[in-house]
Backbone as ProteinMPNN parsed JSONL, in Angstrom:
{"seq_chain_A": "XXXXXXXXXXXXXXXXXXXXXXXXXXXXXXXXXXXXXXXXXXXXXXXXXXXXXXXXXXXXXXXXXXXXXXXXXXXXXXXXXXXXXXXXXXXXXXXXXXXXXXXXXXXXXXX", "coords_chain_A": {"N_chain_A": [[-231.528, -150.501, -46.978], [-234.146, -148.308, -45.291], [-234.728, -146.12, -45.146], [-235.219, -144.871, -47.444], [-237.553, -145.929, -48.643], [-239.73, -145.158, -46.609], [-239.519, -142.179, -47.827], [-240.506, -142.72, -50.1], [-243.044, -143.703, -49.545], [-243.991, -141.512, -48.544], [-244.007, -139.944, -50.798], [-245.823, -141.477, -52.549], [-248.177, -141.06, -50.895], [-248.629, -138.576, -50.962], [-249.175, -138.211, -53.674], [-251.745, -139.852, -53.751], [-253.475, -138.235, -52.076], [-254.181, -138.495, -49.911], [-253.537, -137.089, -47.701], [-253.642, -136.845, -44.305], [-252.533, -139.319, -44.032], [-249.697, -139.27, -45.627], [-248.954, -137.122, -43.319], [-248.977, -138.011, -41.072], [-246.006, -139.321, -41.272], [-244.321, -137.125, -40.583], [-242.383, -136.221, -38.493], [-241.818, -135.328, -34.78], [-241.292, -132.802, -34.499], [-242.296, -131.673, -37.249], [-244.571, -132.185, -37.262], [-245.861, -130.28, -35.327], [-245.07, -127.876, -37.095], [-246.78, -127.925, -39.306], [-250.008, -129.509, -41.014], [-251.711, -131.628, -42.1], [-253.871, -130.743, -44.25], [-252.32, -128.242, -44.862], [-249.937, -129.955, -46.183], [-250.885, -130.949, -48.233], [-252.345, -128.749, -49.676], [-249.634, -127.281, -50.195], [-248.792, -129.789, -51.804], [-250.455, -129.819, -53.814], [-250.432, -127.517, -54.915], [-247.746, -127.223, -56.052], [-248.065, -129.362, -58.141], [-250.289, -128.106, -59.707], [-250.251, -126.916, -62.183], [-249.676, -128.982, -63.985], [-251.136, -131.391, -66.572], [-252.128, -134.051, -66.163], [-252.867, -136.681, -63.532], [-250.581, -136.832, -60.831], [-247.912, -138.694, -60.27], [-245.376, -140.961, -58.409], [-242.792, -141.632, -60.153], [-240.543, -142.913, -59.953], [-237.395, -142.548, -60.015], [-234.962, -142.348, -57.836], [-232.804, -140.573, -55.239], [-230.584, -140.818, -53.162], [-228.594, -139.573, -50.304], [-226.506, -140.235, -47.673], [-224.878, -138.748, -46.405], [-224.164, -135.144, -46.032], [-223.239, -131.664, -46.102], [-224.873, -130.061, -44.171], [-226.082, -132.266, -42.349], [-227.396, -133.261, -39.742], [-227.16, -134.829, -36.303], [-229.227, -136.822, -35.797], [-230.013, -137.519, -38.424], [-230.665, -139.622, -40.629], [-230.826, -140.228, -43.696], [-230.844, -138.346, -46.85], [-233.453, -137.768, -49.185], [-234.512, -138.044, -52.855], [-237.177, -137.751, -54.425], [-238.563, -138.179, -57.363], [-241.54, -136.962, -58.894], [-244.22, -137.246, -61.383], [-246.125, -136.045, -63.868], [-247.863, -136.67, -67.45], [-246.926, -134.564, -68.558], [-245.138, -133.127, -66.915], [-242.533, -132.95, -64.717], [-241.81, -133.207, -61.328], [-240.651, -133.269, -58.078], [-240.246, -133.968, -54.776], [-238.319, -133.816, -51.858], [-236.583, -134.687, -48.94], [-235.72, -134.912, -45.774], [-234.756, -137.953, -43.788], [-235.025, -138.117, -40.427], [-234.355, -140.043, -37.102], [-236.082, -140.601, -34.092], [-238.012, -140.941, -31.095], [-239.806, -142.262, -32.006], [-239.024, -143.617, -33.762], [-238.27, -143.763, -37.619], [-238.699, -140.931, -39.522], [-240.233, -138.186, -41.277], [-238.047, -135.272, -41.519], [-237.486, -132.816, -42.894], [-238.747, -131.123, -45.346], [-238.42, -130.651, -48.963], [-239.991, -128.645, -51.659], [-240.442, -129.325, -54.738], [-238.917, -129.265, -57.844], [-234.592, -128.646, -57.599]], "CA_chain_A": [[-231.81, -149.135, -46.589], [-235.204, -148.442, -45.086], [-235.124, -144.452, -45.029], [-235.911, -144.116, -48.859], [-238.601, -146.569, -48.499], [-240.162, -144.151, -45.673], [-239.81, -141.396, -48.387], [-241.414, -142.852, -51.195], [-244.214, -144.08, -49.135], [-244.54, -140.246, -47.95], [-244.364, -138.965, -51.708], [-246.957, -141.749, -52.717], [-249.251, -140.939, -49.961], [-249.049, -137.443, -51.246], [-250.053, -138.302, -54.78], [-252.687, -140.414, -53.749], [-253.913, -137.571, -51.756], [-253.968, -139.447, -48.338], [-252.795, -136.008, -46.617], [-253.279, -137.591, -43.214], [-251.277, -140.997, -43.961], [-248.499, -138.238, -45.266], [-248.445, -136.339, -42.283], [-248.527, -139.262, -40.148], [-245.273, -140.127, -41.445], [-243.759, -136.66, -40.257], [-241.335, -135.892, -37.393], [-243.089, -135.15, -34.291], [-241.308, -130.779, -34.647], [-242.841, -131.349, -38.14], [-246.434, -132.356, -36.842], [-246.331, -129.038, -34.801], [-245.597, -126.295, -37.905], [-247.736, -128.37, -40.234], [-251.4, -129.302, -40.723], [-252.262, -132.792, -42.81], [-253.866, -129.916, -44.889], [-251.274, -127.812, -45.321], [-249.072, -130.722, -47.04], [-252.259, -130.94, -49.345], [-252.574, -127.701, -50.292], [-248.47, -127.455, -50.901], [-248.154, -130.626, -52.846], [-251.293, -129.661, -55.109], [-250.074, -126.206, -56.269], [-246.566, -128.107, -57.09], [-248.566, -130.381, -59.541], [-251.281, -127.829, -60.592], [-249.811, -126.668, -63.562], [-249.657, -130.146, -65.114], [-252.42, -131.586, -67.4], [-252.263, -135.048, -65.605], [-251.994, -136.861, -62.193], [-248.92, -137.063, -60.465], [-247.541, -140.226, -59.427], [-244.176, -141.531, -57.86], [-241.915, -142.169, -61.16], [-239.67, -144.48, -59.694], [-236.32, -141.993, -59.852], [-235.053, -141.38, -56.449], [-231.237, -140.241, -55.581], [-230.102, -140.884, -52.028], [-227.544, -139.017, -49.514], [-225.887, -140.806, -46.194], [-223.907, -137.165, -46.132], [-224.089, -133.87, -46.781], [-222.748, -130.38, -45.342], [-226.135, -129.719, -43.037], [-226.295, -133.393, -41.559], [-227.847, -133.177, -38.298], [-226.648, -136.137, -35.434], [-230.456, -137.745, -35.822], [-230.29, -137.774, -39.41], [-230.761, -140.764, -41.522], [-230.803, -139.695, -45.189], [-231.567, -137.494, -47.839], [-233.835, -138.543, -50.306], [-234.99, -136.942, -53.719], [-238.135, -138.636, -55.03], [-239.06, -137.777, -59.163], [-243.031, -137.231, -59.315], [-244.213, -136.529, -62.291], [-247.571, -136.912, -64.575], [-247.696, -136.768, -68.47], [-246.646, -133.653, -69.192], [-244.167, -132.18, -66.337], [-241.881, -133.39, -63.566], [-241.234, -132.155, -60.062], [-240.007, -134.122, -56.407], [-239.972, -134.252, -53.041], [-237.084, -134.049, -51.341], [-237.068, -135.035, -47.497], [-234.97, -135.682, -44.826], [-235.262, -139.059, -42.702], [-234.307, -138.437, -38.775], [-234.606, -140.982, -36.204], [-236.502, -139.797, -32.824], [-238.401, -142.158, -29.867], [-240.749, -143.126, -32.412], [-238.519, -144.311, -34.631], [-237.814, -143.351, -38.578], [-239.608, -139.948, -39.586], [-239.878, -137.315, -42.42], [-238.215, -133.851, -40.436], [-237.662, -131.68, -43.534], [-239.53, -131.536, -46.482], [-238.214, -129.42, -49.773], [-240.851, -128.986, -52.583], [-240.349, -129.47, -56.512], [-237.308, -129.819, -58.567], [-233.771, -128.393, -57.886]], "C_chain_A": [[-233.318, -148.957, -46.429], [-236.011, -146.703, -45.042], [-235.893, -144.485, -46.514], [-237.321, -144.791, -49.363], [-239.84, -145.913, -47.892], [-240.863, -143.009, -46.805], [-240.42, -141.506, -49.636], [-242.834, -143.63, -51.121], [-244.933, -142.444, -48.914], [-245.06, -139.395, -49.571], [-245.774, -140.271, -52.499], [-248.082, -141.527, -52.279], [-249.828, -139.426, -50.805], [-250.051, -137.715, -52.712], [-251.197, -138.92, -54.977], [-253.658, -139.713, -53.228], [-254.432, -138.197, -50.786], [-252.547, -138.505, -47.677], [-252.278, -136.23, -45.576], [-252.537, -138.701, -43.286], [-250.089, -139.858, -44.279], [-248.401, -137.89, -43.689], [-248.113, -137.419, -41.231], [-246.916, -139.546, -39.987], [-243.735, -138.562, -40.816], [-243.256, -136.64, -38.805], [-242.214, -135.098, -36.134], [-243.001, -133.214, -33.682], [-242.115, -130.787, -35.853], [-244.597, -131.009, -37.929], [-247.041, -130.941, -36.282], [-246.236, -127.984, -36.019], [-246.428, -126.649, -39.225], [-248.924, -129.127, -40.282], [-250.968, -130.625, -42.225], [-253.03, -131.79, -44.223], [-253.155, -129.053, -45.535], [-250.683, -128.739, -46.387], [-250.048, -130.518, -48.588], [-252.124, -130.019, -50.366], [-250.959, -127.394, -50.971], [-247.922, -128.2, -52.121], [-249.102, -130.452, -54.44], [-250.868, -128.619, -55.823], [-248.648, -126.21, -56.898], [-246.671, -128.528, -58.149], [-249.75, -129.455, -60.326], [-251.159, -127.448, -61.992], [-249.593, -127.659, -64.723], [-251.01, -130.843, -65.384], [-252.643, -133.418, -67.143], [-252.202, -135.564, -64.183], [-251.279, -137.204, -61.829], [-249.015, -138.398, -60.294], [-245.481, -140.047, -59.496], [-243.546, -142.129, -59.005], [-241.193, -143.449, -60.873], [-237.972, -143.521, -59.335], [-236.116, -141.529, -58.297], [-233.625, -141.621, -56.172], [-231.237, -140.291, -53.619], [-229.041, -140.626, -51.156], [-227.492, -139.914, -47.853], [-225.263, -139.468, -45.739], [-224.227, -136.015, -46.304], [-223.803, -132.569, -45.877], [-223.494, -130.274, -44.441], [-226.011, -130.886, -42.344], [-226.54, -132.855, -40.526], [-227.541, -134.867, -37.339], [-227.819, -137.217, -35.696], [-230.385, -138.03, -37.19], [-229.645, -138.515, -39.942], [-230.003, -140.864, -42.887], [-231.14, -138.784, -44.943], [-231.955, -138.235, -49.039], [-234.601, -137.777, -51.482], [-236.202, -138.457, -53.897], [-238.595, -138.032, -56.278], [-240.477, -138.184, -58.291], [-243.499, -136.768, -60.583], [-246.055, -136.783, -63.009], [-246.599, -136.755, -65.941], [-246.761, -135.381, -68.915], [-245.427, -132.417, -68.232], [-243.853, -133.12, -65.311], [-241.394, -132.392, -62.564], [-240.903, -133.412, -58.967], [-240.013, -133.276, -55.776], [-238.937, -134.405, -52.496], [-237.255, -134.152, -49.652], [-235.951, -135.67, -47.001], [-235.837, -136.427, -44.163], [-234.164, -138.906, -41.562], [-235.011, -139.931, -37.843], [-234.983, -139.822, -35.247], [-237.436, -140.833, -32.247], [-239.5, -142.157, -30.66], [-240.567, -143.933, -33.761], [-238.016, -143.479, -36.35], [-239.13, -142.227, -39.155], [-239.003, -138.891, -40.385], [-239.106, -135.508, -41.242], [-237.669, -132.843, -41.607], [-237.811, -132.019, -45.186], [-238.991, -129.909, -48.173], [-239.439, -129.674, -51.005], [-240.435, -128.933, -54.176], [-238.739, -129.496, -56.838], [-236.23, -128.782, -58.028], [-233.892, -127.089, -59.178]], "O_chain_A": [[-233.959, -149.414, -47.375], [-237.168, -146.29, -44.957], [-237.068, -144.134, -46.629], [-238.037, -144.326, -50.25], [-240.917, -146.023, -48.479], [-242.072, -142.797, -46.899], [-240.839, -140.515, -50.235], [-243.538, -144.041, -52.042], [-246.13, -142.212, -49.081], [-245.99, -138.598, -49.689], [-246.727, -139.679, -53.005], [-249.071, -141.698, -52.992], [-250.982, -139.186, -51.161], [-251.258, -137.501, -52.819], [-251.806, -138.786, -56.038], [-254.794, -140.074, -53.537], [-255.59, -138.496, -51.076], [-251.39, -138.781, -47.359], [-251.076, -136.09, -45.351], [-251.814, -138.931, -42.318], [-249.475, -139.468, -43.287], [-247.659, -138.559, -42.97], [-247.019, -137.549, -40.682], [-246.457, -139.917, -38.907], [-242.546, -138.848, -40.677], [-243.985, -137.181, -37.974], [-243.155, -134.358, -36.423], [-243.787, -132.542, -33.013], [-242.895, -129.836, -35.801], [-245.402, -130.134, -38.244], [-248.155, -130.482, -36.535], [-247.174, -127.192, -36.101], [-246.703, -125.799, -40.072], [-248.982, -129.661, -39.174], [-250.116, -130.444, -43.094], [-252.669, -132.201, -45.326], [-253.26, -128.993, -46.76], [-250.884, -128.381, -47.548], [-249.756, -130.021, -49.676], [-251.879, -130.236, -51.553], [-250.925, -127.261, -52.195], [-247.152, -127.835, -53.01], [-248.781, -130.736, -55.594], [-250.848, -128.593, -57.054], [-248.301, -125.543, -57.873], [-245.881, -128.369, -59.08], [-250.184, -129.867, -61.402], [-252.013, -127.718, -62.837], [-249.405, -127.419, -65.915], [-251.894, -130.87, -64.528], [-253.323, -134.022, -67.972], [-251.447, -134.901, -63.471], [-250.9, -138.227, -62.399], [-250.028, -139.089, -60.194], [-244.693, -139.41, -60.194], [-243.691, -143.352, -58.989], [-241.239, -144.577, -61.364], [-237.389, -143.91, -58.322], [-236.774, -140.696, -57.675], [-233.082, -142.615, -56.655], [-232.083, -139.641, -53.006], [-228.293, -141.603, -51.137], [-228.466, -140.083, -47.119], [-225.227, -139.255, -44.527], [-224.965, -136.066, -47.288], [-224.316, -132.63, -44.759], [-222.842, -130.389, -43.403], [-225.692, -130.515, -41.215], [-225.892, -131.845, -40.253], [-227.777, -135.935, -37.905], [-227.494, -138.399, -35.809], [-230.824, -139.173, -37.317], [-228.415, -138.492, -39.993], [-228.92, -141.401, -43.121], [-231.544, -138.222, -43.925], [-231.283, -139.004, -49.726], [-235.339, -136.862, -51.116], [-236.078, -139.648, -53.61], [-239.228, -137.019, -55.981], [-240.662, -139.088, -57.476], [-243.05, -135.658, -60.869], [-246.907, -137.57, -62.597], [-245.369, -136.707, -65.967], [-245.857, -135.533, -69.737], [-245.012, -131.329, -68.63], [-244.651, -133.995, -64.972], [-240.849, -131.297, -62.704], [-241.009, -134.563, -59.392], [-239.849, -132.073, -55.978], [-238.484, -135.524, -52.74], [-238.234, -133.566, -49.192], [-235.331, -136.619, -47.48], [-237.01, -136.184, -43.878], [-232.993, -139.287, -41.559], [-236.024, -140.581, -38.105], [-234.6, -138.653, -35.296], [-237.679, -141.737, -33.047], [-240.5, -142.024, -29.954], [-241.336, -144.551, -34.497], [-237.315, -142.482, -36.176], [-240.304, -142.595, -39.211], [-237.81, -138.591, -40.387], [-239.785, -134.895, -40.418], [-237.333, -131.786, -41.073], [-237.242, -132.814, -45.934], [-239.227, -128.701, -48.211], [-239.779, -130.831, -51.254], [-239.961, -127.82, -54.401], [-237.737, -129.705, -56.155], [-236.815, -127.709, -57.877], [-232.871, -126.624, -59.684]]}, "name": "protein", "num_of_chains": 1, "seq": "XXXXXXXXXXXXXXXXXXXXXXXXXXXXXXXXXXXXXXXXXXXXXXXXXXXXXXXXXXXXXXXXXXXXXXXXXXXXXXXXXXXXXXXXXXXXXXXXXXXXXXXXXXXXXXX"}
């Protein structure tokens, strides 16, 4: 499986704070209502409340299905981020489109 690979490159990028390598990795409707900044500013006030820096846990839960499916879509993928003292994820669909495998919807923090 190469989608959840995609998405835990997208939620590392984030925690590394390599905005632009994130966005890069979005869908090319995503690229238009979002800003390499934007993601930035979203994924930081997710994690600001915790007293460490995030990183990519390792937990990540994967869908082939689900009620919404769209014809292009890949997965669904949850990704755990967490630091010392709190946990949150990324959740993200992977569509296919003529440039191949790409993030096209992005949910923020935990369930």
């Amino acid at each position: 499986m190469e989608y959840p690979r995609l998405a835990t490159r997208f939620a590392t990028a984030l925690t590394n704070g390599e905005y632009d390598e994130a966005y890069q990795m979005l869908s090319p409707d995503m690229q238009q209502k979002h800003t390499a900044d934007e993601l930035g500013k979203t994924f930081e006030a997710m994690v600001e409340y915790g007293g460490s820096p995030a990183k990519v846990d390792g937990f990540i839960e994967t869908l082939e299905e689900w009620p919404d499916k769209e014809p292009d879509d890949v997965g669904w993928v949850y990704v755990s981020v967490s630091g010392d003292d709190y946990a949150e994820a990324v959740t993200v669909i992977v569509s296919t489109n003529r440039n191949g495998m790409s993030i096209s919807s992005i949910e923020w923090g935990r369930p």
